[in-house]
C-alpha atoms as a printed R data frame, in Angstrom:
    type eleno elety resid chain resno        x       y        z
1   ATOM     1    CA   UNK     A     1 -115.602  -9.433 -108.280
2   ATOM     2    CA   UNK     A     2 -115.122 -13.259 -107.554
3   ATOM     3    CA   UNK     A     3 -111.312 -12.462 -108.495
4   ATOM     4    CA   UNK     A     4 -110.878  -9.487 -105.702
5   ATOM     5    CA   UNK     A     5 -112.621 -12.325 -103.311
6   ATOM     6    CA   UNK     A     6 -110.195 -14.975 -104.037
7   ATOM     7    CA   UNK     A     7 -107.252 -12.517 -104.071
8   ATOM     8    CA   UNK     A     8 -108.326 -11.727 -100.864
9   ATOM     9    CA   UNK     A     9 -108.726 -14.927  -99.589
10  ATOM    10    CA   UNK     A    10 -105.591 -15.813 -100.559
11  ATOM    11    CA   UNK     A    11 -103.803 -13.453  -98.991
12  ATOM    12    CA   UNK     A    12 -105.759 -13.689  -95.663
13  ATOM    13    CA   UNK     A    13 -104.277 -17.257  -95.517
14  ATOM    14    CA   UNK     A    14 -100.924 -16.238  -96.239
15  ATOM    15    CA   UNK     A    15 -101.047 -13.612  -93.520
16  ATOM    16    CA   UNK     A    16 -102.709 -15.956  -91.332
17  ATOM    17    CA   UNK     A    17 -100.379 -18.741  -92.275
18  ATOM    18    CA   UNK     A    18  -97.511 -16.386  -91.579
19  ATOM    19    CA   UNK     A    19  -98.689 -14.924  -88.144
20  ATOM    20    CA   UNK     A    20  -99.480 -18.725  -87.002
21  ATOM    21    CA   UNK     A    21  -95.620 -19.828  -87.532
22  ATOM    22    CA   UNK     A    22  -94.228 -16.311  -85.810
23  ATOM    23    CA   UNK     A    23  -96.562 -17.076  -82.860
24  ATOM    24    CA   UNK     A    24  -95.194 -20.377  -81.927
25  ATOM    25    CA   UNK     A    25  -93.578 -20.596  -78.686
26  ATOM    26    CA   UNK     A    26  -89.954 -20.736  -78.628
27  ATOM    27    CA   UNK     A    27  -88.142 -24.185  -78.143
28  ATOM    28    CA   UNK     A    28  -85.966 -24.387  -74.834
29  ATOM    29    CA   UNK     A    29  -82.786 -23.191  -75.182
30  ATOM    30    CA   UNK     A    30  -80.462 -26.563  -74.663
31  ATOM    31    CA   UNK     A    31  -78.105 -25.981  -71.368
32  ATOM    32    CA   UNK     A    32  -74.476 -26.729  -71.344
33  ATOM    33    CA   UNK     A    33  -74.022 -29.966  -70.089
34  ATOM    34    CA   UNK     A    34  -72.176 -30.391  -66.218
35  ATOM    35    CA   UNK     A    35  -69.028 -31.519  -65.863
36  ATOM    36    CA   UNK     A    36  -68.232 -34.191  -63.603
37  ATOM    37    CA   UNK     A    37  -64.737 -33.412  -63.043
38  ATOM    38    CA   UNK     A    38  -63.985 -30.547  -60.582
39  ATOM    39    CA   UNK     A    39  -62.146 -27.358  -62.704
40  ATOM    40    CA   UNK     A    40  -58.557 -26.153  -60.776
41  ATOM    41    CA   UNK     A    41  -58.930 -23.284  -59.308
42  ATOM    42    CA   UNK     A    42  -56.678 -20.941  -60.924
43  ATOM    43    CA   UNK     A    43  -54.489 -18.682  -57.984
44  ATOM    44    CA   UNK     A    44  -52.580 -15.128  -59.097
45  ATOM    45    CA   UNK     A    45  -50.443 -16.405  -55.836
46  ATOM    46    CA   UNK     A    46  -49.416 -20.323  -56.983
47  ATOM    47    CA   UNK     A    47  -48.752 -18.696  -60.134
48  ATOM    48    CA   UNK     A    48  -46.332 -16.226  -58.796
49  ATOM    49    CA   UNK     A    49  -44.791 -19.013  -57.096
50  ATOM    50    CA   UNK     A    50  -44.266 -20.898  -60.183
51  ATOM    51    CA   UNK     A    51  -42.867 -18.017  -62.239
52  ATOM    52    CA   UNK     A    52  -40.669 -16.668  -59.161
53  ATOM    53    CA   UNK     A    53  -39.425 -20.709  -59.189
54  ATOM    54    CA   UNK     A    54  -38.270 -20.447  -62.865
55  ATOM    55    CA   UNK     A    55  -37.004 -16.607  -63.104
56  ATOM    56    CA   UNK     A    56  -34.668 -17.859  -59.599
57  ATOM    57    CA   UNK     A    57  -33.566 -20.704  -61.720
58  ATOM    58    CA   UNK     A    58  -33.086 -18.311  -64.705
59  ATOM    59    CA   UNK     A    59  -30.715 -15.471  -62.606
60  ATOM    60    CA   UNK     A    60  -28.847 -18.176  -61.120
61  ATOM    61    CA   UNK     A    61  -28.140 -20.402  -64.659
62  ATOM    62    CA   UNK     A    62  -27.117 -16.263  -66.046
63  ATOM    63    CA   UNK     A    63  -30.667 -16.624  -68.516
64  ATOM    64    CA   UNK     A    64  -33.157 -14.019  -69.605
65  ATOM    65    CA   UNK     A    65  -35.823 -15.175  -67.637
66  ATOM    66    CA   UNK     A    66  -38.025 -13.028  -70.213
67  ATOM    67    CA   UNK     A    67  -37.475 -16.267  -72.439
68  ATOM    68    CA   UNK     A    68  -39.322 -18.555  -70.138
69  ATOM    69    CA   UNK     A    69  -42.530 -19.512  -71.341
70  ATOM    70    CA   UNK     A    70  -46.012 -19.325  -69.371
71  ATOM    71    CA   UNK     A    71  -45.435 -21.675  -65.565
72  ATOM    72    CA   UNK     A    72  -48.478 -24.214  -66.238
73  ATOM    73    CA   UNK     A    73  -49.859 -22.743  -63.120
74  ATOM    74    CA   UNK     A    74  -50.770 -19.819  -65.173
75  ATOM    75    CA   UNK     A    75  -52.441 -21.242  -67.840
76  ATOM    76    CA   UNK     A    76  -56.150 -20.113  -67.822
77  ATOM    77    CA   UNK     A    77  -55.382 -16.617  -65.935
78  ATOM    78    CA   UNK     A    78  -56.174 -13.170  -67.561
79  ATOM    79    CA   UNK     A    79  -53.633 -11.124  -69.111
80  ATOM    80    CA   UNK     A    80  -54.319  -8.938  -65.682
81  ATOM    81    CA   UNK     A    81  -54.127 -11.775  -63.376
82  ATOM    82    CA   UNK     A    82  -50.596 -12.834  -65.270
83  ATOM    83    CA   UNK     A    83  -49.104  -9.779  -64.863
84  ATOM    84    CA   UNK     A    84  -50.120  -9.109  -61.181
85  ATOM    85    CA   UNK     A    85  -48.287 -12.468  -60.842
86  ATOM    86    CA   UNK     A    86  -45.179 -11.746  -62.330
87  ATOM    87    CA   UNK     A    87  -44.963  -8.244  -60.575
88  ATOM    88    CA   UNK     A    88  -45.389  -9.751  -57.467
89  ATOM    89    CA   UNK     A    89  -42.095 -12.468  -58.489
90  ATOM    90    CA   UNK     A    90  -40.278  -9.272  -59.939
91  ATOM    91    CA   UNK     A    91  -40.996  -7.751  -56.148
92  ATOM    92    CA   UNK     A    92  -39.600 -10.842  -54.549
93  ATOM    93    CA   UNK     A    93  -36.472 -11.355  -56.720
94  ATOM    94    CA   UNK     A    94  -35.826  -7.783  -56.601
95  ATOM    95    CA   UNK     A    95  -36.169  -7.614  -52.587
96  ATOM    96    CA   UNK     A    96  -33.678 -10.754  -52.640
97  ATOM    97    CA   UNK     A    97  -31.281  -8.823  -54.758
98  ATOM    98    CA   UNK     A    98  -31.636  -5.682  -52.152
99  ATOM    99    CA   UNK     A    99  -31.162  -8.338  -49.690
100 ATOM   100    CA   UNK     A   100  -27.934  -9.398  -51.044
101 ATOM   101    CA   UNK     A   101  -26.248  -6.252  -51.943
102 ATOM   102    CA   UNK     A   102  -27.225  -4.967  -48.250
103 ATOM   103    CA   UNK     A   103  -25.168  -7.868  -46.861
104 ATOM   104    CA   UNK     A   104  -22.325  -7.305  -49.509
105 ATOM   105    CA   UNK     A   105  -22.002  -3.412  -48.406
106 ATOM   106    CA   UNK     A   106  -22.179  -4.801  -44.950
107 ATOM   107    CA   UNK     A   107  -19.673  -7.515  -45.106
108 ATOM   108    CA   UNK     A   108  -17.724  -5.091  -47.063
109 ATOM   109    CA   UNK     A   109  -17.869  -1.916  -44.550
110 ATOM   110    CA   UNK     A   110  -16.719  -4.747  -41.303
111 ATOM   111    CA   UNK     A   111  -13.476  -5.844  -43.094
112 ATOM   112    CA   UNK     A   112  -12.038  -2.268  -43.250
């Protein structure tokens, strides 16, 4: 009988023991520490600037500007926000071109 009791006993502490550490309030979660220093704001626009700026550069020097690698103005945009830039530079070289070719065919159609 005293062994059941003690058996018992024992494992009422251990429960106990257990339960106590699992009810303990949780610690406070650390926060991220604030930065001082202002982050750049990233713009889909200043980085279609900056890759319009190198694919000009590229068509005039006869270049794939496919080769270029990433304006620094870009750095930090999503893959989305990257490629909304460079379709708006494609739209702007391309309307250029247009541009051109319409004054060629013009230039063209006056001298006959």
């Amino acid at each position: 009988m005293r062994t059941r009791h003690t058996l018992a006993a024992a494992t009422a502490v251990v429960l106990l023991a257990l339960t106590g550490c699992s009810s303990e309030p949780d610690a406070p979660a650390s926060r991220p520490t604030v930065s001082s220093s202002p982050t750049p704001t990233l713009s889909v626009s200043d980085c279609a600037d900056a890759v319009y700026e190198v694919d000009s550069a590229a068509r005039d020097a006869g270049t794939d500007p496919t080769d270029r690698l990433m304006p620094d103005p870009c750095v930090g945009l999503t893959a989305d926000q990257y490629m909304d830039a460079i379709m708006t530079a494609t739209q702007r070289l391309n309307q250029e071109a247009r541009d051109d070719l319409q004054d060629q065919i013009d230039e063209a159609a006056e001298d006959q």
